[in-house]
C-alpha positions, 0 to 999 in steps of 0.5 A: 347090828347097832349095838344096845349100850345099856345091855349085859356086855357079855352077851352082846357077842351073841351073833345068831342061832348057832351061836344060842344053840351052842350056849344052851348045849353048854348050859344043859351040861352045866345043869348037870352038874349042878343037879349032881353036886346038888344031889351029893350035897344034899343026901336027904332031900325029900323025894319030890312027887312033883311030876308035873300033870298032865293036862290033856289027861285031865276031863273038863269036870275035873277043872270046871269043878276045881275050887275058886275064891276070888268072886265071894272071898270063900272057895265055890266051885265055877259053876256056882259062881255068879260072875264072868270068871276065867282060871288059868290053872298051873297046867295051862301056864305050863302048857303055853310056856307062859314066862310071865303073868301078862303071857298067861293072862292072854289066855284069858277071853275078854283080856287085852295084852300088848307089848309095850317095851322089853319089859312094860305091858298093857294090859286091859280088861273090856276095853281102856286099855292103857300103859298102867291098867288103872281100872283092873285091879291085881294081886297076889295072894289077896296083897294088892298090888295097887299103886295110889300114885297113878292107880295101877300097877308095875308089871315089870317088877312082879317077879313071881316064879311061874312054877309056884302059881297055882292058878289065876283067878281072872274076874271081868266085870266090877269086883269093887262090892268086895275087893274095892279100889280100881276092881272096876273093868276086872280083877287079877288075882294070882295064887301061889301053890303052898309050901307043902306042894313045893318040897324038895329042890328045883333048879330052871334055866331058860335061855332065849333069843330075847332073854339069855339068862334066866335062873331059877332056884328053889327049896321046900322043907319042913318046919318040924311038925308044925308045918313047911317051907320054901326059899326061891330066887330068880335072876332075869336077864333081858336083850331089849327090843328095836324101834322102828328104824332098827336101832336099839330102843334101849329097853334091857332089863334085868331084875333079882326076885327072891323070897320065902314061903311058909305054911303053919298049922300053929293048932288043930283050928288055926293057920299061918301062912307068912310070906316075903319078896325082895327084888332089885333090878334096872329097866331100861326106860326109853323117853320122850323129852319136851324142848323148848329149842329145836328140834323140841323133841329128843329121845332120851335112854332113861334108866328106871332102878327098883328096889323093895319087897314086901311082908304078909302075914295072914292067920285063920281060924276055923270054928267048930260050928263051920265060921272062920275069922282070917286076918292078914296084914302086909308091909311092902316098900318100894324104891325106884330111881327113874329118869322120868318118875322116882318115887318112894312108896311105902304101904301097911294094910291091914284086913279082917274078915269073918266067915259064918253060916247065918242059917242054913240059906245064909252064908255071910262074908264080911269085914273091915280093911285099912290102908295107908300109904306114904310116899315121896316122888322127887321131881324131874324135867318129865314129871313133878308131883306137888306136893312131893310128900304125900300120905294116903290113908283108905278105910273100908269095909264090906259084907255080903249074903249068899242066900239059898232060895231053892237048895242045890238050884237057884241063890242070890248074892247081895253085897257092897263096900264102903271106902273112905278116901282122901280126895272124894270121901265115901263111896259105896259099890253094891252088887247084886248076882243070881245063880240057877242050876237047872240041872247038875251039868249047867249054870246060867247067871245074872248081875248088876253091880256098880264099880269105883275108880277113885282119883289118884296122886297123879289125877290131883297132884302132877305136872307134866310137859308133854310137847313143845312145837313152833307156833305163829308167836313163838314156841308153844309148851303143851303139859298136863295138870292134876285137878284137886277136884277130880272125881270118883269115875262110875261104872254100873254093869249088867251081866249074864252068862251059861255055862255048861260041863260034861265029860269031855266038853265045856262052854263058857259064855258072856254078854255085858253092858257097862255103863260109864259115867264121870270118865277122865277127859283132858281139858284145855286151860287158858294159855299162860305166857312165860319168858320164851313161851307160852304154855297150854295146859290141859287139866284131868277133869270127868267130862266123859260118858257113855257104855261099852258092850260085848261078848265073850265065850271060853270052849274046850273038848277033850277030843281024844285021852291026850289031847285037848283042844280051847278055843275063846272068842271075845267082842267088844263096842266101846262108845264114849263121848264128851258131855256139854262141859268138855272141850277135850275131843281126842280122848273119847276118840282113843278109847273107843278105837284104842281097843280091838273089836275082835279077838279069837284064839285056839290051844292044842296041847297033845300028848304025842307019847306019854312023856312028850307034849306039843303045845300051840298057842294061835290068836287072832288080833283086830286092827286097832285103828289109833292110839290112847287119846288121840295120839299121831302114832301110827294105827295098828293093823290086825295081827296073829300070835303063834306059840309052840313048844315042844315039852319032853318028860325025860324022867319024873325030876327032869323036864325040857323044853323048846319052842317060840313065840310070836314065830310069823313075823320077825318084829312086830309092834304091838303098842301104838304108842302115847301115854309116856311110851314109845313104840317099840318092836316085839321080836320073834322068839325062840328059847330053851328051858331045862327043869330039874326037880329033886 
């Protein structure tokens, strides 16, 4: 097998299955005795009552009446909630053996996630998928992860423990009237469990076919009588995946995520949280480089080192009379020396809002945010970005009324958000949401709201060389240039939906139409002769138009005590097309095929004694017949996902687990490739994980 030279040496001797079996036999013996030296280290840990629950224990009523935030920035219950929201709760991420936020978010109806490399997703929301997800906004504990740069975000650095999560809270449809900023085709939003709920010590180990090593540590303690704490560390090392021919891509990765948690009551009506990551690690980041001399193209094993972290703060007030006033602040810097696109990013914000009952049929949200961010992004053969010094300040404020029309029956939701920003100035993104309750066990709901995607660094700003090729008078250079002018892309959403609980069934069901306007398109300058060449530019402009529409539907049954069942069911018609200014007639061809139609899934979870759970996972993927803008990669047929696991309570602080993923095809490629990534092959995956909580 050929050899990957960017991975971990001692693991490459790691020849087969024996050889995987042995070492995690190896680890379970190490673990321990790490788990008694611990023990006999630390005499007093606290006694953890962390005995992981069991979801198939647990009725329907119990989670569709679990508490959110994410829709009205105040906690409701799902049923009272006006829009299409999905949670994914701590006991389905463990169920699914979830290892990362993209694997969760694929149990989310209406959420496209597709492998890209070892280590770099795409993940999309009703469509326009692509490698950097610049209309879905994420964060984590209300800290966006948004990145002004090129408006979306890095999954490969979230390093959030997976066991401190206590939901995720997954809006599709236009969030922009209270989040703003790219909460355009959905929001993302992962809350992590207090340090309250995390006590005492917990040590993880997963070993797998694809990632050998991945550690995991973590303390919880009191802070006198005032409050609690937790410390954590993970370390992830990953093989990487294969291309086409076989050979390594040259994808590996490794990464060092740690940081703490601290929840505070500093008085009876006030509360701190403060919070803080740090991360290092280095992505294998396998490129394609233009030439202008044959054979004009070359694949280039590039290397893409992180470093940064981030510190929150957030303080909340509650009042006798029922308001609340939270104010967070947060300061995060990241670093990454990349072959194809260093930058060096550092980002304040700040964010207050007020919570008040107005009158007894008005409950008000509101407050006021700014940004500023400041970065600096050298340049390289793949990508310059002029100027490379930037500032990027951005305003905000919103507000919105919940009003009571028929108590316990039937409110409207009005809201908006005002940004300013620097390329195009205001915006505005009003909504407006009705919620009815015909009886205590079902909801039916309605929106229209608008949505913005604002320009980005790169949108305005960059040059890049895409492909070099032999034309009739010479060599030919085709790049893409950012345009100063680009504008703000639109988005206005019609929503409707039913859901309906009882005690062992629930239905969630959604139909959408999204409206587009002012969608990027690349459109082709006049050529420009150089000595040796003559190059072709295109330039970002706002030339597409058109809507999407679609459906989607969440159901689970508890069919008998132990034993639950999920099935989801999302459809989606995408139908851009260029206005009479374009020239550029590939990119609404890749938008409207460069998502699948069709997506069904089905998850088991069955208690097949009452300390052992078998998990299944089953999805269903419809062909996606071309890449992202038109690209020559090749389409994608359809495709099923199968996941198991097997999970054994061995006590109340031990848990194992073994399983696969992806298990009926050895490799399989989930990206077409474009947009700077090259197609790589996902392999089948088998793992082990011990956890030990004290």
């Amino acid at each position: 097998m050929p050899t990957d030279p960017f991975r971990c040496t001692v693991f490459v001797r790691l020849p087969d299955v024996l050889s995987t079996a042995l070492f995690l036999r190896g680890f379970v013996r190490w673990a321990q005795i790490l788990a008694a030296l611990a023990f006999f280290t630390f005499p007093d840990l606290p006694t953890s009552s962390q005995q992981v629950p069991d979801l198939a224990q647990k009725s329907i009523e119990d989670l569709m009446t679990a508490k959110i935030s994410s829709v009205s920035k105040k906690e409701e219950q799902v049923l009272d909630t006006p829009a299409a929201v999905y949670v994914v709760t701590r006991e389905e991420i463990r169920s699914a053996g979830a290892r990362s936020i993209p694997d969760a978010l694929r149990l989310v109806p209406g959420v496209d996630v597709n492998r890209i490399d070892a280590s770099v997703f795409d993940v999309g929301i009703r469509g326009f998928d692509e490698r950097f997800s610049n209309k879905m906004l994420v964060m984590i504990d209300g800290r966006s992860l948004y990145s002004p740069i090129f408006g979306g975000i890095y999954w490969d650095s979230i390093g959030v423990v997976m066991d401190d999560i206590d939901r995720i809270e997954v809006i599709r449809g236009p969030g922009g009237s209270l989040w703003g900023t790219n909460a355009v085709d959905g929001t993302v939003d992962i809350i992590t469990r207090s340090s309250q709920a995390t006590q005492g010590l917990l040590l993880r180990e997963l070993s797998s076919s694809d990632m050998p090593v991945s550690i995991t540590a973590r303390y919880g303690g009191q802070v006198g009588r005032i409050g609690t704490y937790r410390i954590f560390s993970k370390y992830t090392d990953a093989f990487g995946n294969q291309d086409a021919t076989g050979h390594w891509a040259g994808d590996a990765w490794h990464l060092l995520h740690g940081g703490f948690r601290s929840d505070l009551k500093l008085r009876e009506r006030d509360a701190l949280v403060a919070e803080c990551n740090i991360n290092f690690g280095s992505f294998g980041e396998p490129l394609n480089e233009a030439l202008l001399v044959a054979p004009f193209a070359a694949t280039v094993g590039g290397i893409n080192s992180v470093s940064g972290g981030a510190v929150m703060g957030r303080w909340t007030h509650r009042y006798v009379d029922g308001q609340e006033t939270q104010v967070q602040i947060y300061y995060e810097k990241e670093v990454r020396n990349a072959t194809e696109r260093p930058d060096n990013l550092g980002t304040v914000d700040v964010d207050v809002q007020h919570h008040l009952h107005v009158t007894s049929r008005h409950d008000l949200v509101g407050g006021a945010g700014y940004r500023y961010s400041q970065f600096y992004a050298p340049a390289t053969p793949f990508l310059t970005i002029n100027p490379a010094r930037q500032d990027y300040p951005l305003y905000s404020a919103f507000i919105q009324d919940e009003i009571t029309l028929v108590p316990k029956k039937l409110s409207l939701t009005a809201g908006g958000k005002t940004e300013h920003n620097r390329f195009t100035g205001f915006d505005f993104q009003p909504s407006l949401r009705m919620n009815w309750r015909p009886t205590e066990k079902d909801a039916v709901w309605a929106s229209v709201a608008k949505a913005v995607k604002i320009p980005n660094i790169l949108n305005t700003s960059m040059y890049r060389p895409e492909s070099a090729s032999l034309g009739t008078d010479g060599i030919d250079l085709a790049t893409l240039v950012g345009n100063p002018k680009y504008k703000d892309e639109h988005l206005l959403a019609y929503e409707s939906g039913y859901r309906m609980q009882l005690k062992r069934v629930s239905i969630d069901a959604t139909g959408f139409v999204n409206n587009y306007n002012d969608v990027e398109t690349n459109e082709n300058l006049a050529p420009v002769a150089h000595a040796g060449y003559t190059e072709y530019p295109e330039q970002w402009a706002n030339n597409l138009f058109g809507k999407s529409f679609g459906a989607e539907v969440a159901a689970s049954w508890n069919v008998v005590p132990g034993w639950k069942m999920t099935a989801t069911y999302s459809w989606l018609k995408l139908k851009m097309r260029a206005n009479s200014r374009s020239n550029d007639t590939s990119t609404a061809f890749g938008f409207n095929t460069g998502t699948p139609t069709n997506h069904f899934g089905v998850r088991s979870s069955y208690a097949l004694k009452k300390n052992l759970d078998f998990n299944v996972l089953a999805q269903y993927t419809g062909p996606m017949p071309s890449g992202l803008g038109g690209d020559s990669a090749p389409a994608l047929p359809s495709y099923c996902h199968v996941d198991s696991n097997l999970q054994w309570h061995v006590e109340e602080s031990i848990r194992i687990d073994v399983g696969g993923q992806d298990l009926l095809y050895p490799r399989r490629a989930e990206y077409t490739g474009g947009n700077g990534a090259i197609q790589t092959l996902s392999p089948r995956n088998t793992f082990g994980r011990v956890t030990y909580v004290f």
